[in-house]
N, C-alpha and C positions, 0 to 999 in steps of 0.2 A: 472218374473223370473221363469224359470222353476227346478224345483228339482228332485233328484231319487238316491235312495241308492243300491249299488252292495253289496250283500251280497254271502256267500258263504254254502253248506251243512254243510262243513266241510273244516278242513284246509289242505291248497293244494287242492282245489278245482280249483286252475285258475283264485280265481275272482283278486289277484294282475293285472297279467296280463291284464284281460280283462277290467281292471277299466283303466288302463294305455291306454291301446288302446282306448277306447270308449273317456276318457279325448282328448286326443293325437287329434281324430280325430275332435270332437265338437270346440277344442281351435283356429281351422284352420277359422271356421268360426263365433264364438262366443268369447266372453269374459266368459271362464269357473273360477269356486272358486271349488277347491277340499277339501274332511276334509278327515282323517280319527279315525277309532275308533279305538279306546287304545292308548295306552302309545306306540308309535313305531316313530323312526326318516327314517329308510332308506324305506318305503313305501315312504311317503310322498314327500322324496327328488326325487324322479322319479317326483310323479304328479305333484310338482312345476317345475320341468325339462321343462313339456312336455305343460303345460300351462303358463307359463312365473306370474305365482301369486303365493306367500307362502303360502301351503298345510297348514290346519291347524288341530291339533286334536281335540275330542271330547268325555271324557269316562265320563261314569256315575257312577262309584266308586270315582273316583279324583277329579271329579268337581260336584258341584251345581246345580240344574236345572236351576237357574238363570244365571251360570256362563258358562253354555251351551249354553243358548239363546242366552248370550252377545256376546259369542264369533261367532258363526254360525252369527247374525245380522251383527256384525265389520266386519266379511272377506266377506260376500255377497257385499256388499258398492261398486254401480257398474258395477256387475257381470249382465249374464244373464241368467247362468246356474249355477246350484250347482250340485256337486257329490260328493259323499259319499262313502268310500271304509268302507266297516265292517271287522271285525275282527273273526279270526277263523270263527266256523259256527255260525249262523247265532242266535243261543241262548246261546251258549258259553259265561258263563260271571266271577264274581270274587265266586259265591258260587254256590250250585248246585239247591238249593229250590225257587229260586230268580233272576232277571233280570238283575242284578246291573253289570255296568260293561260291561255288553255284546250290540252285535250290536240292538237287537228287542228294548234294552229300550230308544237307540236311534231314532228309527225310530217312536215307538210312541210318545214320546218326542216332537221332531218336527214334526208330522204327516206328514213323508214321505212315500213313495211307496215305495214297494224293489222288486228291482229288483235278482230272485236268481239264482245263478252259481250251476247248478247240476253237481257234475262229473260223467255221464252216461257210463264210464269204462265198459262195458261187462253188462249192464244195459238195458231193453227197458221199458215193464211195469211195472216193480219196480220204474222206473224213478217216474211215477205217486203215486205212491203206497208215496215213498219216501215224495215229495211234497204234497201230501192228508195229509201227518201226518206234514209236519210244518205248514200248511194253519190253520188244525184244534187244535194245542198245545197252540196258544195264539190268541182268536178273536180281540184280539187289534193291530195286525198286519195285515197289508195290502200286500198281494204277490199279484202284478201284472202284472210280468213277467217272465219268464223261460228263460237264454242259458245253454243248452247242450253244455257241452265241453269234452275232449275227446271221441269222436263219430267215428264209421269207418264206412263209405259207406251211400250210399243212403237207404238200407233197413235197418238199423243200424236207423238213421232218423228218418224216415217213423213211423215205429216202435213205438216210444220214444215219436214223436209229436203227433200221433195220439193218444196214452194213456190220455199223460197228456189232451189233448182239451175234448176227452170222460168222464174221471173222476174227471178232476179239472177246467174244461173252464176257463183255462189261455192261455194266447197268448204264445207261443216259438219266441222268436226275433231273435234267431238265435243256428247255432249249427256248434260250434269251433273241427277241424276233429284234431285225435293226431296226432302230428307230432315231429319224436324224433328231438332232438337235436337242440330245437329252444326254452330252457329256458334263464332265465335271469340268470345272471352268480352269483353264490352263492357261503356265507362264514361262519363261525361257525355263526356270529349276525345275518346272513339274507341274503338279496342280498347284493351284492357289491353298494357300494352308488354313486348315482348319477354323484352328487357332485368329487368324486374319477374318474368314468369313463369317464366325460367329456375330457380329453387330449387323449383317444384313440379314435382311428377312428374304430376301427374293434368291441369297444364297442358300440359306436353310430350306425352304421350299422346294429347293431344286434337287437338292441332298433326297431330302423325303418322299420325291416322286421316283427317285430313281432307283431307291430302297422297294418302296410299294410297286414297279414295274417288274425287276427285274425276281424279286418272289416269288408274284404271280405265279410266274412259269419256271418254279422248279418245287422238288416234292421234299420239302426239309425233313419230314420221317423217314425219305428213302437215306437221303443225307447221313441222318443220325445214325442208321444200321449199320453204313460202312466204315465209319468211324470204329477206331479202334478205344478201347477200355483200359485206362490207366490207373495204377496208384495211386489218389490225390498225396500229393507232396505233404506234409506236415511241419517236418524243422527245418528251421532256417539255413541253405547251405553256411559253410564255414566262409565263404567270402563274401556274402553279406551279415555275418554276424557281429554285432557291436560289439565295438571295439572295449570300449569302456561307460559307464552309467552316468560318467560327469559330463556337462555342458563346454567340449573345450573352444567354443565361440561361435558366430555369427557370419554365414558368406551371403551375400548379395547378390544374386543372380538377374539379368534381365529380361523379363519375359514380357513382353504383349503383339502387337501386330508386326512389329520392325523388327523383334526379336526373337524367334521360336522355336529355334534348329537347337533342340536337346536329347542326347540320347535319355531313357529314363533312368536306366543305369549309373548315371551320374548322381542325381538325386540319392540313388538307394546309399550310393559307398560313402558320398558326406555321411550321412546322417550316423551312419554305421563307424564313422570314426568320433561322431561325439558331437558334432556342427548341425544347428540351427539355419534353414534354410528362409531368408527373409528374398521375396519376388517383387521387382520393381520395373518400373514402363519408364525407359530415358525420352517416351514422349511426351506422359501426361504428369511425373512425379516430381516428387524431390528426391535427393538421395539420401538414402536410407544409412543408419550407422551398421558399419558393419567390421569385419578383420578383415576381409578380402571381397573382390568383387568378381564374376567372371558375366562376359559379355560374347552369344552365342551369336549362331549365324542366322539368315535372314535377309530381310528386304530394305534394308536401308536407305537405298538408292529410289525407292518408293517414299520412303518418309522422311526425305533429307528437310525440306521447310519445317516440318512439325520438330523435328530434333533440333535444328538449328533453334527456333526457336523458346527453346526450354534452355535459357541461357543460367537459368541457376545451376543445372545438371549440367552444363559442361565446365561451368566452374570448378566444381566441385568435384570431380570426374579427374581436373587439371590438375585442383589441388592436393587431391590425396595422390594422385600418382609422383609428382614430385616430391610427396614426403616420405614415397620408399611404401606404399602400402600394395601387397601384389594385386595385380590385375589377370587375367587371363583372357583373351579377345580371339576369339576365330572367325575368319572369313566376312562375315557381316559385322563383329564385332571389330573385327580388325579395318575396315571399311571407316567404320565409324570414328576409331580414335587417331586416321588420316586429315591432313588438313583440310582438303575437301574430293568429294567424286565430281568429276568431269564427265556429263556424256558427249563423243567423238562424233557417234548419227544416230539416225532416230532405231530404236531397237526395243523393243517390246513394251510401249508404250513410253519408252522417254524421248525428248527429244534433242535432236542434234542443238550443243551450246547450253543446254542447261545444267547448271553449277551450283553443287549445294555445300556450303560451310558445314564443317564437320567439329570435331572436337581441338584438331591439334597435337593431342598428344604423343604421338608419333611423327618423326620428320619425314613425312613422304607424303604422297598426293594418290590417287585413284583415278581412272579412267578405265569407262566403258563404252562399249562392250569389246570383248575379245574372242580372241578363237575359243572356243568351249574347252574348260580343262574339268575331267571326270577321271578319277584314277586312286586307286587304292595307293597309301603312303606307307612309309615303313621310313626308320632310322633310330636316331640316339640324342640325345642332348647334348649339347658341346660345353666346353670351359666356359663359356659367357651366360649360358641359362645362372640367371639368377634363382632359380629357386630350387635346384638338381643336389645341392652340398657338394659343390663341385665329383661329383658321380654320374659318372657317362649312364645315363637311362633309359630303356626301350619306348618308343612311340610306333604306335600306329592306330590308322584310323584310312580318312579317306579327303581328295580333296574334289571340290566343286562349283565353277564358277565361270561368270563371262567376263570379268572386270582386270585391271592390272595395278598391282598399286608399284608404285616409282620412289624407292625411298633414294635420301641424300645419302650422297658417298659417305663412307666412315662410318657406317652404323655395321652393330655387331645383331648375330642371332642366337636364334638359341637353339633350334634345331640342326643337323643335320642329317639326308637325305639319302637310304640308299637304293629308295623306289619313291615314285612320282616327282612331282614340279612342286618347289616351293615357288616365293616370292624373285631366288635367283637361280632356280632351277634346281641348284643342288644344297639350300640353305632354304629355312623358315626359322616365321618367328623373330620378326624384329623386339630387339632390347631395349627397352629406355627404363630404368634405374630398374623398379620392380616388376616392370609391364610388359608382359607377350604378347603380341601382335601377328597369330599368323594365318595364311592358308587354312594349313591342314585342322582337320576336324578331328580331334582325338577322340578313338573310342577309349569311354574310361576306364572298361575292365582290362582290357591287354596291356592298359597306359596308367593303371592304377597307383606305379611306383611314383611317377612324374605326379599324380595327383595328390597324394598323399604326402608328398615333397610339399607340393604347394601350398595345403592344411599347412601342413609344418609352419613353413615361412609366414601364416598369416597370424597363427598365435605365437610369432614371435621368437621362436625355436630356433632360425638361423640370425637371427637380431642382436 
């Protein structure tokens, strides 16, 4: 199995893009497994787009080195390529004296290659200059390769690639020319999600040009040479290994355009404790019988008429939450089971005073937009997490958002907080009898205990 990490100078570098293209093109002819680093849903939903396998992530503040291995091991199973999308630049990580967090302490981690995105913008021997100082900032990283992107003309090139081969004898694999008005289409969270784009055609079209552009101008067999040669994985690590061979019930998850923000890791560990995963749209469905439901992040505030509208599904949403059935809601999820989202002014396409009904089932309200909250989370479950056995439980993940929701006095949570912003700063996870409502976006490998809690509670185990 061959391996190689896309990393970038800095962010907004291209390397989104040019990871997308390089996956895109290799899937045609290979069995690709994509990851990427940090805590992000709408990268990823592209890579799994564009390779038909769930993109998986991989950060080294929120997971374990052990629980890196596992997971990079589980989704190789198969594969014949691995890629790697990094995050911001390429030492960017959660502190400024230290690796944690960022793409380098993945890459020596797994002793990958990286491949790096310069944006040479009005650049030539800086270009080198630039790359001399990441080569020599950490000798435990391996740079083996250079694209140039934003590049104009041939002496532009010229220029650029002869620097670097003179003072850093790296290969350039290619060099991506600007060309306006060929990004991928963006929203206050990121790009617009995959997932969401797939029913347009003029959005698939746009994906495909940008695929077919940005290849052109690089040399995938040089690509391949630099890449390092791995083991393919074969058994199942121990932390996705099932659990047991019996059916022990059925979770609900909601997935389609309003809904989409899932790590895939979640997926693998239900399934792996014995649960049947049934996927529902609280736009266009009913609801589905299930033991438990979880309701992920996403654009809600995009589809608040179409939601509102599907008045059997928040019936029914109301009614199984007051009879004790658990629920798990994050961010968009949590958005949605507020009485309604209020937007305050016009912000990324909505506009000032429009107001859309929500579910209800939580006593608080929503309003957008807000100061940007982006920040890795970390804490414990409190005595009021319904689904913990009463057992204080580690959480962490990340949180992400423009919005604020306003609950009524007297409500209990279920988190607490002893990094980032919940709901009051140092609490998330509003309570209402078996339903979580919060901020943070748990990842489910480091947060596996609270999840398998929450199995529990669905087949009835704390009942």
């Amino acid at each position: 199995m061959k391996a190689f990490l896309i990393s970038g100078d800095r962010s907004g570098s291209g390397k989104t893009s040019i990871t997308l293209a390089i996956a895109a093109a290799l899937a045609k002819r290979w069995t690709v497994q994509t990851f990427k680093v940090g805590m992000d849903y709408i990268d990823p939903s592209y890579l799994t787009g564009v390779t038909g396998r769930l993109c998986r992530n991989l950060d080294s503040f929120v997971m374990s080195q052990d629980e890196i291995y596992a997971v990079f091991k589980h989704a190789c199973i198969g594969a014949d390529i691995a890629i790697i999308e990094g995050v911001r630049g390429l030492y960017e990580g959660a502190e400024s004296t230290d690796d944690i967090g960022s793409t380098a302490s993945i890459a020596k981690l797994l002793q990958i290659p990286i491949i790096l995105v310069i944006d040479a913008r009005s650049i030539t021997r800086s270009a080198a200059a630039l790359l001399y100082g990441f080569m020599k900032f950490d000798p435990g990283v391996t740079i083996a390769g250079v694209i140039l992107n934003n590049v104009r003309g041939e002496k532009h090139i010229r220029k650029a690639t002869e620097a670097i081969k003179h003072y850093c004898n790296i290969p350039v694999i290619g060099a991506i020319p600007r060309v306006d008005n060929l990004d991928l289409t963006m929203r206050h969270l990121g790009l617009v999600p995959f997932e969401e784009g797939l029913k347009d055609q003029p959005f698939l079209n746009r994906v495909e040009s940008i695929v077919e552009m940005i290849c052109s101008h690089l040399d995938l067999d040089l690509l391949m040479s630099l890449s390092r040669e791995l083991e393919s994985p074969k058994k199942i690590p121990d932390l996705f290994t099932p659990q047991t061979s019996k059916k022990s019930g059925t979770i609900g998850i909601a997935r389609d355009e309003a809904f989409n923000f899932y790590y895939a890791d979640l997926f693998s560990l239900i399934e792996s404790a014995g649960y049947e995963i049934t996927f529902f749209s609280p736009i266009h469905d009913t609801l589905p019988d299930a033991d438990g439901y979880i309701l992920g992040g996403g654009y809600p505030e995009y589809y608040g008429r179409e939601l509102f509208q599907n008045h059997a599904m928040i019936e029914d949403i109301n009614r199984l939450a007051i009879n004790g059935v658990p629920i798990l809601a994050e961010c968009g999820g949590l958005m949605y089971l507020c009485r309604k989202i209020e937007v305050l002014q016009d912000f990324s396409g909505l506009h000032t005073g429009d107001s859309f009904q929500m579910t209800g089932v939580l006593p608080a309200t929503c309003t957008i937009p807000k100061k940007r909250v982006v920040t890795y989370v970390t804490g414990r479950t409190t005595p009021s997490c319904p689904i913990s056995k009463n057992v204080s439980l580690p959480i962490r993940g990340h949180a992400f958002h423009y919005s604020t929701v306003h609950p009524d006095s007297g409500i209990s949570y279920a988190y607490e907080l002893d990094r980032g912003f919940g709901i009051d700063k140092v609490h998330d996870g509003i309570v209402m009898q078996n339903v979580i409502g919060s901020y943070t976006h748990l990842h489910p490998v480091p947060s596996r205990a609270l999840l398998f809690s929450y199995l529990s509670a669905c087949s009835g185990d704390q009942h």
